[in-house]
Each structure stands twice: as structure tokens, then as C-alpha cells.
N, C-alpha and C positions, 0 to 999 in steps of 0.2 A: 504494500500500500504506500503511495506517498498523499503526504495529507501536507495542503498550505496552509496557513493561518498567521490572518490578518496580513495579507501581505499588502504593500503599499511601494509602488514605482513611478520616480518622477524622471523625466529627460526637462531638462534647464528650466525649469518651476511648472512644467505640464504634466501635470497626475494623469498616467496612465496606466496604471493597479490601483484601485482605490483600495484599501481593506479588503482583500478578496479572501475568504476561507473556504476550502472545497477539500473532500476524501477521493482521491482515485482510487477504483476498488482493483485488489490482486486477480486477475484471473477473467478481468470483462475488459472490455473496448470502452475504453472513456471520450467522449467526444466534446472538445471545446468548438463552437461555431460561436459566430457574431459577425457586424458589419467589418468592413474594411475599417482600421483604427480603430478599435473596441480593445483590443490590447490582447488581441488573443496569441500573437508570435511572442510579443515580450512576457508573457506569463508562459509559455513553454520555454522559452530561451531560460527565462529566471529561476525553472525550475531545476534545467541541467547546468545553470552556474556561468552562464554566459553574460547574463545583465547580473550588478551586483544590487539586490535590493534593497528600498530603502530603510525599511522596515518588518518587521513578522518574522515568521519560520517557514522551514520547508524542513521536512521530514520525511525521510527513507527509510521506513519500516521501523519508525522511533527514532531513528538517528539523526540528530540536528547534521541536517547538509550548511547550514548557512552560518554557524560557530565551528567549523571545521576549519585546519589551515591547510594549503596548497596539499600538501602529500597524502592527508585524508582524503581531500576529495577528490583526487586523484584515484585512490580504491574505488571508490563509490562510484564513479565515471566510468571503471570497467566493468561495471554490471548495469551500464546502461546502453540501449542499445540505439542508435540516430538515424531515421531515417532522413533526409533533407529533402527541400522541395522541387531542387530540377537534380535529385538524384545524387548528385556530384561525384561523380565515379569521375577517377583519373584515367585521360584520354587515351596517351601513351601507353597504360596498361592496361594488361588484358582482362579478363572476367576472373579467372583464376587468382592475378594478383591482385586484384579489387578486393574481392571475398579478405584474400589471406592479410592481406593492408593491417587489421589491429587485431592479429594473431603473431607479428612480425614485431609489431606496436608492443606488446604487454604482456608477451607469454615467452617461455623460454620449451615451448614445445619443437619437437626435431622436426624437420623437412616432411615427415613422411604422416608423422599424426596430423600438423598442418593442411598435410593434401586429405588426408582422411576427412578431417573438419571441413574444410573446403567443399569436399564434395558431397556430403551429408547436411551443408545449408543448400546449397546449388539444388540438392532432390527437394530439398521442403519448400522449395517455390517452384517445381518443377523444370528445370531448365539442366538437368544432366547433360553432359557431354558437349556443353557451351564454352566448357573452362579457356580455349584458345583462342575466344572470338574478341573481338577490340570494341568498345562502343561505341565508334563509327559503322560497326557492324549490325547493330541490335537497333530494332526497334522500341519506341519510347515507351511502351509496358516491359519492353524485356529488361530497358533499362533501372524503370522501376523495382523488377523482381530478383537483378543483381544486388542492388541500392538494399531490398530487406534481408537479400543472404549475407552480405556484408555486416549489417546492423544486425545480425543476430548471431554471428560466427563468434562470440566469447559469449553464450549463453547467456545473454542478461536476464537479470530477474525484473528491469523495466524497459520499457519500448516507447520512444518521443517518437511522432510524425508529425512533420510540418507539409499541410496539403500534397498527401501521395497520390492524392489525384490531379494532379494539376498540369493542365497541358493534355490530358488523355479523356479519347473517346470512350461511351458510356460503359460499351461492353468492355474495356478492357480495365476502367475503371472497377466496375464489378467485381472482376479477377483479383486484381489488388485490392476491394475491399474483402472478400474472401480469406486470402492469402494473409490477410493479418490476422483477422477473427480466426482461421482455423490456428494459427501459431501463437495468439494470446492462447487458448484453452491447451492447446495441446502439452505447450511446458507453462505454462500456469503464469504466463507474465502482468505484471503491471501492464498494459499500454494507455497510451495518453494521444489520442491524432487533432489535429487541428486544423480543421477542414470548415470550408464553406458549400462543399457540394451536399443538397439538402438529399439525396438517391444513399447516399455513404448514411445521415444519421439514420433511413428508415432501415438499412439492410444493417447494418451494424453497430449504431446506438445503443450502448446495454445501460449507459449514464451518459447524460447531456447535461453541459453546462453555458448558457448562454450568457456571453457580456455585453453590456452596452455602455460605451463609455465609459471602459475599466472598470464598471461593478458588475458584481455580480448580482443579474438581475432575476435567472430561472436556474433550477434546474430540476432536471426526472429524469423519467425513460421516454423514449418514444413513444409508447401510447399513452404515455402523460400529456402528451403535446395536444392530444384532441379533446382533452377533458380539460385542460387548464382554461383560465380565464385572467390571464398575467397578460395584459396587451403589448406587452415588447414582443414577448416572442412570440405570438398570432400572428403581429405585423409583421416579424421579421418571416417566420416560415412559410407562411400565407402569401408572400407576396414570390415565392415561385413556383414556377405553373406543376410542377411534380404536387403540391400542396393544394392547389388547387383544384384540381383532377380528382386528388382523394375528398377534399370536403364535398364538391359536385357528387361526386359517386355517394358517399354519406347521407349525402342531401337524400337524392334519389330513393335510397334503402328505406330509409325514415318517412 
């Protein structure tokens, strides 16, 4: 679990975390959505230690992340696992050395377990026998699904996404949202995505946390989303036509 509390982020006197407290549960897909500037990258960035915050806590499974110094959290860093938003696999190398990239980083494993790990993340996204292709080679889902064997080759017990859908057509977004939800449950991870694709909270929403202008304004599940009566997030999910489609359909039933 990582649980915030009260956390509070300013850039040069603009509050963007107001007070936010929220639990990410172990073992479910946790989703932050919100408008563009709602603060939803700098509350994942501040949660992996990227922004230093101004205020509150963050805690990893009781463990103050944010009274750590450099070499603590350093440990804690290798039990997290990053996926980023255009992927950022390095050009020059191949899928193979992408994967192996922070098994090379922070393990003193030989050559040959490496390749073993390597290829045992490569299957859990499906993508075997790619190990020698270059990402000028892959298409932008394939690059996505090296992007999560990478971020999960030192086993982390947490998983950060920033918009893994982004850039990518519906069906193959699907696949990637899939691809997470089956590897959150299968080793039992934290994950944490930060998406604005409203198709991602209905197939994989297991907790939604919505911001508006750095606070936190909602949150539930998914089918909390048709029973609440909190008009930020009506207006905000309501207002794309995937949400629409469902209350018309609703409508219709009733």
C-alpha cells in the first residue's frame, strides 16, 4: 500500500497538491484522472520522489518515503517499478537491453539469470523472441509493452504509470490496459496509472481518485461514478462521449 497524507505542492507560490490524502490499495489498479493541471503528474512524480514536497507524508507500506535520506530511498526506488508516458526506451538499444537496463542498474545478478529475467518479463507482456529488435523497429503498443517488461524486471512490489495510453489507438490501448490489471493481481502489486482516457477507468478502475485543482475532490470505484452526485466528477466524466453513450443506454433501460 502506499498511503499520502496531507500532502501539499507548491511551484513558485502556485498550490498544486493542496492537502491531498488518499490509500492506494496493494493488489488493485488505482487510477488518478483529472483535467489537464489538476496536478495529477506532480502527485505521481511526488510520490516516486521526483518533486520534493512541501508538506505531509508518503508512505510505503508504513515506511516514511519522504524522512528518508538519499540511500534509503534509493532501496525503496528499487521496488518501484516506472512506466513513463512516451515509453522512453533507449533508441540505440535493443529490447533485450531495454528490459535488462535496471537489472544492470541495481542487481549484481550474472549474465545469464539477467537473460532468464529478461525473458520471463518479455513473456508476461507477450512479446517472446523480440529480445533483438530496436524501437525503430516496434510498433507504439509494442513499445508500450517493452516500457512495462522493463518497469517490472526487478519485481517491484509498486507500479507508477504516467498515461500508458497515450499516443495509442483504442484497441491496442485495451491490450495495455489489460496487461497491467493482469500483472497488478498476478504478483500482487501496488499500481498507481495516471490517465485521462475515461475506456482505461471503466475496464480497469478498481479505485478512482479524481483532482480538481490539486484537491482532492472524489473518489470510489467505477460504479460509484453513476450513483454519485459530486458534480466535478459528473462534469468531468460526463463530458466524454464513452460516458455519454453509457448514461443514454441507462437512460433507455430505466
Amino acid at each position: 500500500m502506499i498511503e499520502v497524507k496531507n500532502v501539499t505542492k507548491s511551484f513558485a507560490g502556485r498550490v498544486v497538491l493542496d492537502n491531498v490524502s488518499v490509500n492506494f490499495e496493494q493488489g488493485k489498479t488505482n487510477l488518478i484522472i483529472g483535467q489537464s493541471g489538476s496536478g495529477k503528474t506532480v502527485l505521481l512524480k511526488s510520490i516516486v520522489g521526483l518533486h520534493d514536497i512541501d508538506s505531509g507524508e508518503i508512505l510505503f507500506d508504513e515506511i516514511d518515503f519522504t524522512r528518508m535520506n538519499f540511500a534509503d530511498k534509493k532501496e525503496i526506488r528499487k521496488e518501484i517499478g516506472m512506466l513513463f508516458q512516451g515509453g522512453a526506451l533507449f533508441d540505440s538499444s535493443n529490447v533485450e537491453e531495454n528490459v535488462r537496463f535496471p537489472l544492470d542498474m541495481f542487481t549484481e545478478m550474472s549474465l545469464h539469470e539477467k537473460l532468464d529475467r529478461v525473458n520471463f518479463c518479455l513473456k508476461c507482456v507477450k512479446l517472446e523472441n523480440a529480445n533483438k529488435l530496436y524501437p525503430s523497429e516496434l510498433s507504439g503498443g509494442m513499445k508500450k509493452r517493452v516500457a512495462i517488461a522493463r518497469a517490472i524486471s526487478l519485481n517491484p512490489k509498486y507500479l507508477l504509470c504516467d498515461e500508458p495510453n497515450s499516443g495509442l489507438d483504442p484497441m491496442t490501448s485495451l491490450v495495455i490496459d489489460s496487461l497491467i490489471k493482469e500483472i497488478t493481481e498476478e504478483f500482487n502489486i501496488t499500481t498507481i496509472v495516471n490517465t485521462h482516457d475515461m475506456n482505461s477507468v471503466m475496464e480497469i478502475g478498481e479505485k478512482i481518485i479524481f483532482l480538481k485543482e490539486g484537491i482532492l475532490a472524489w473518489e470510489g470505484t467505477k460504479k460509484d461514478i453513476f450513483k454519485t452526485d459530486n458534480e466535478a466528477i459528473t462534469d468531468f466524466v460526463y463530458s466524454s462521449n464513452l460516458f455519454k453513450k453509457i448514461r443514454k443506454s441507462q437512460n433507455k433501460e430505466d
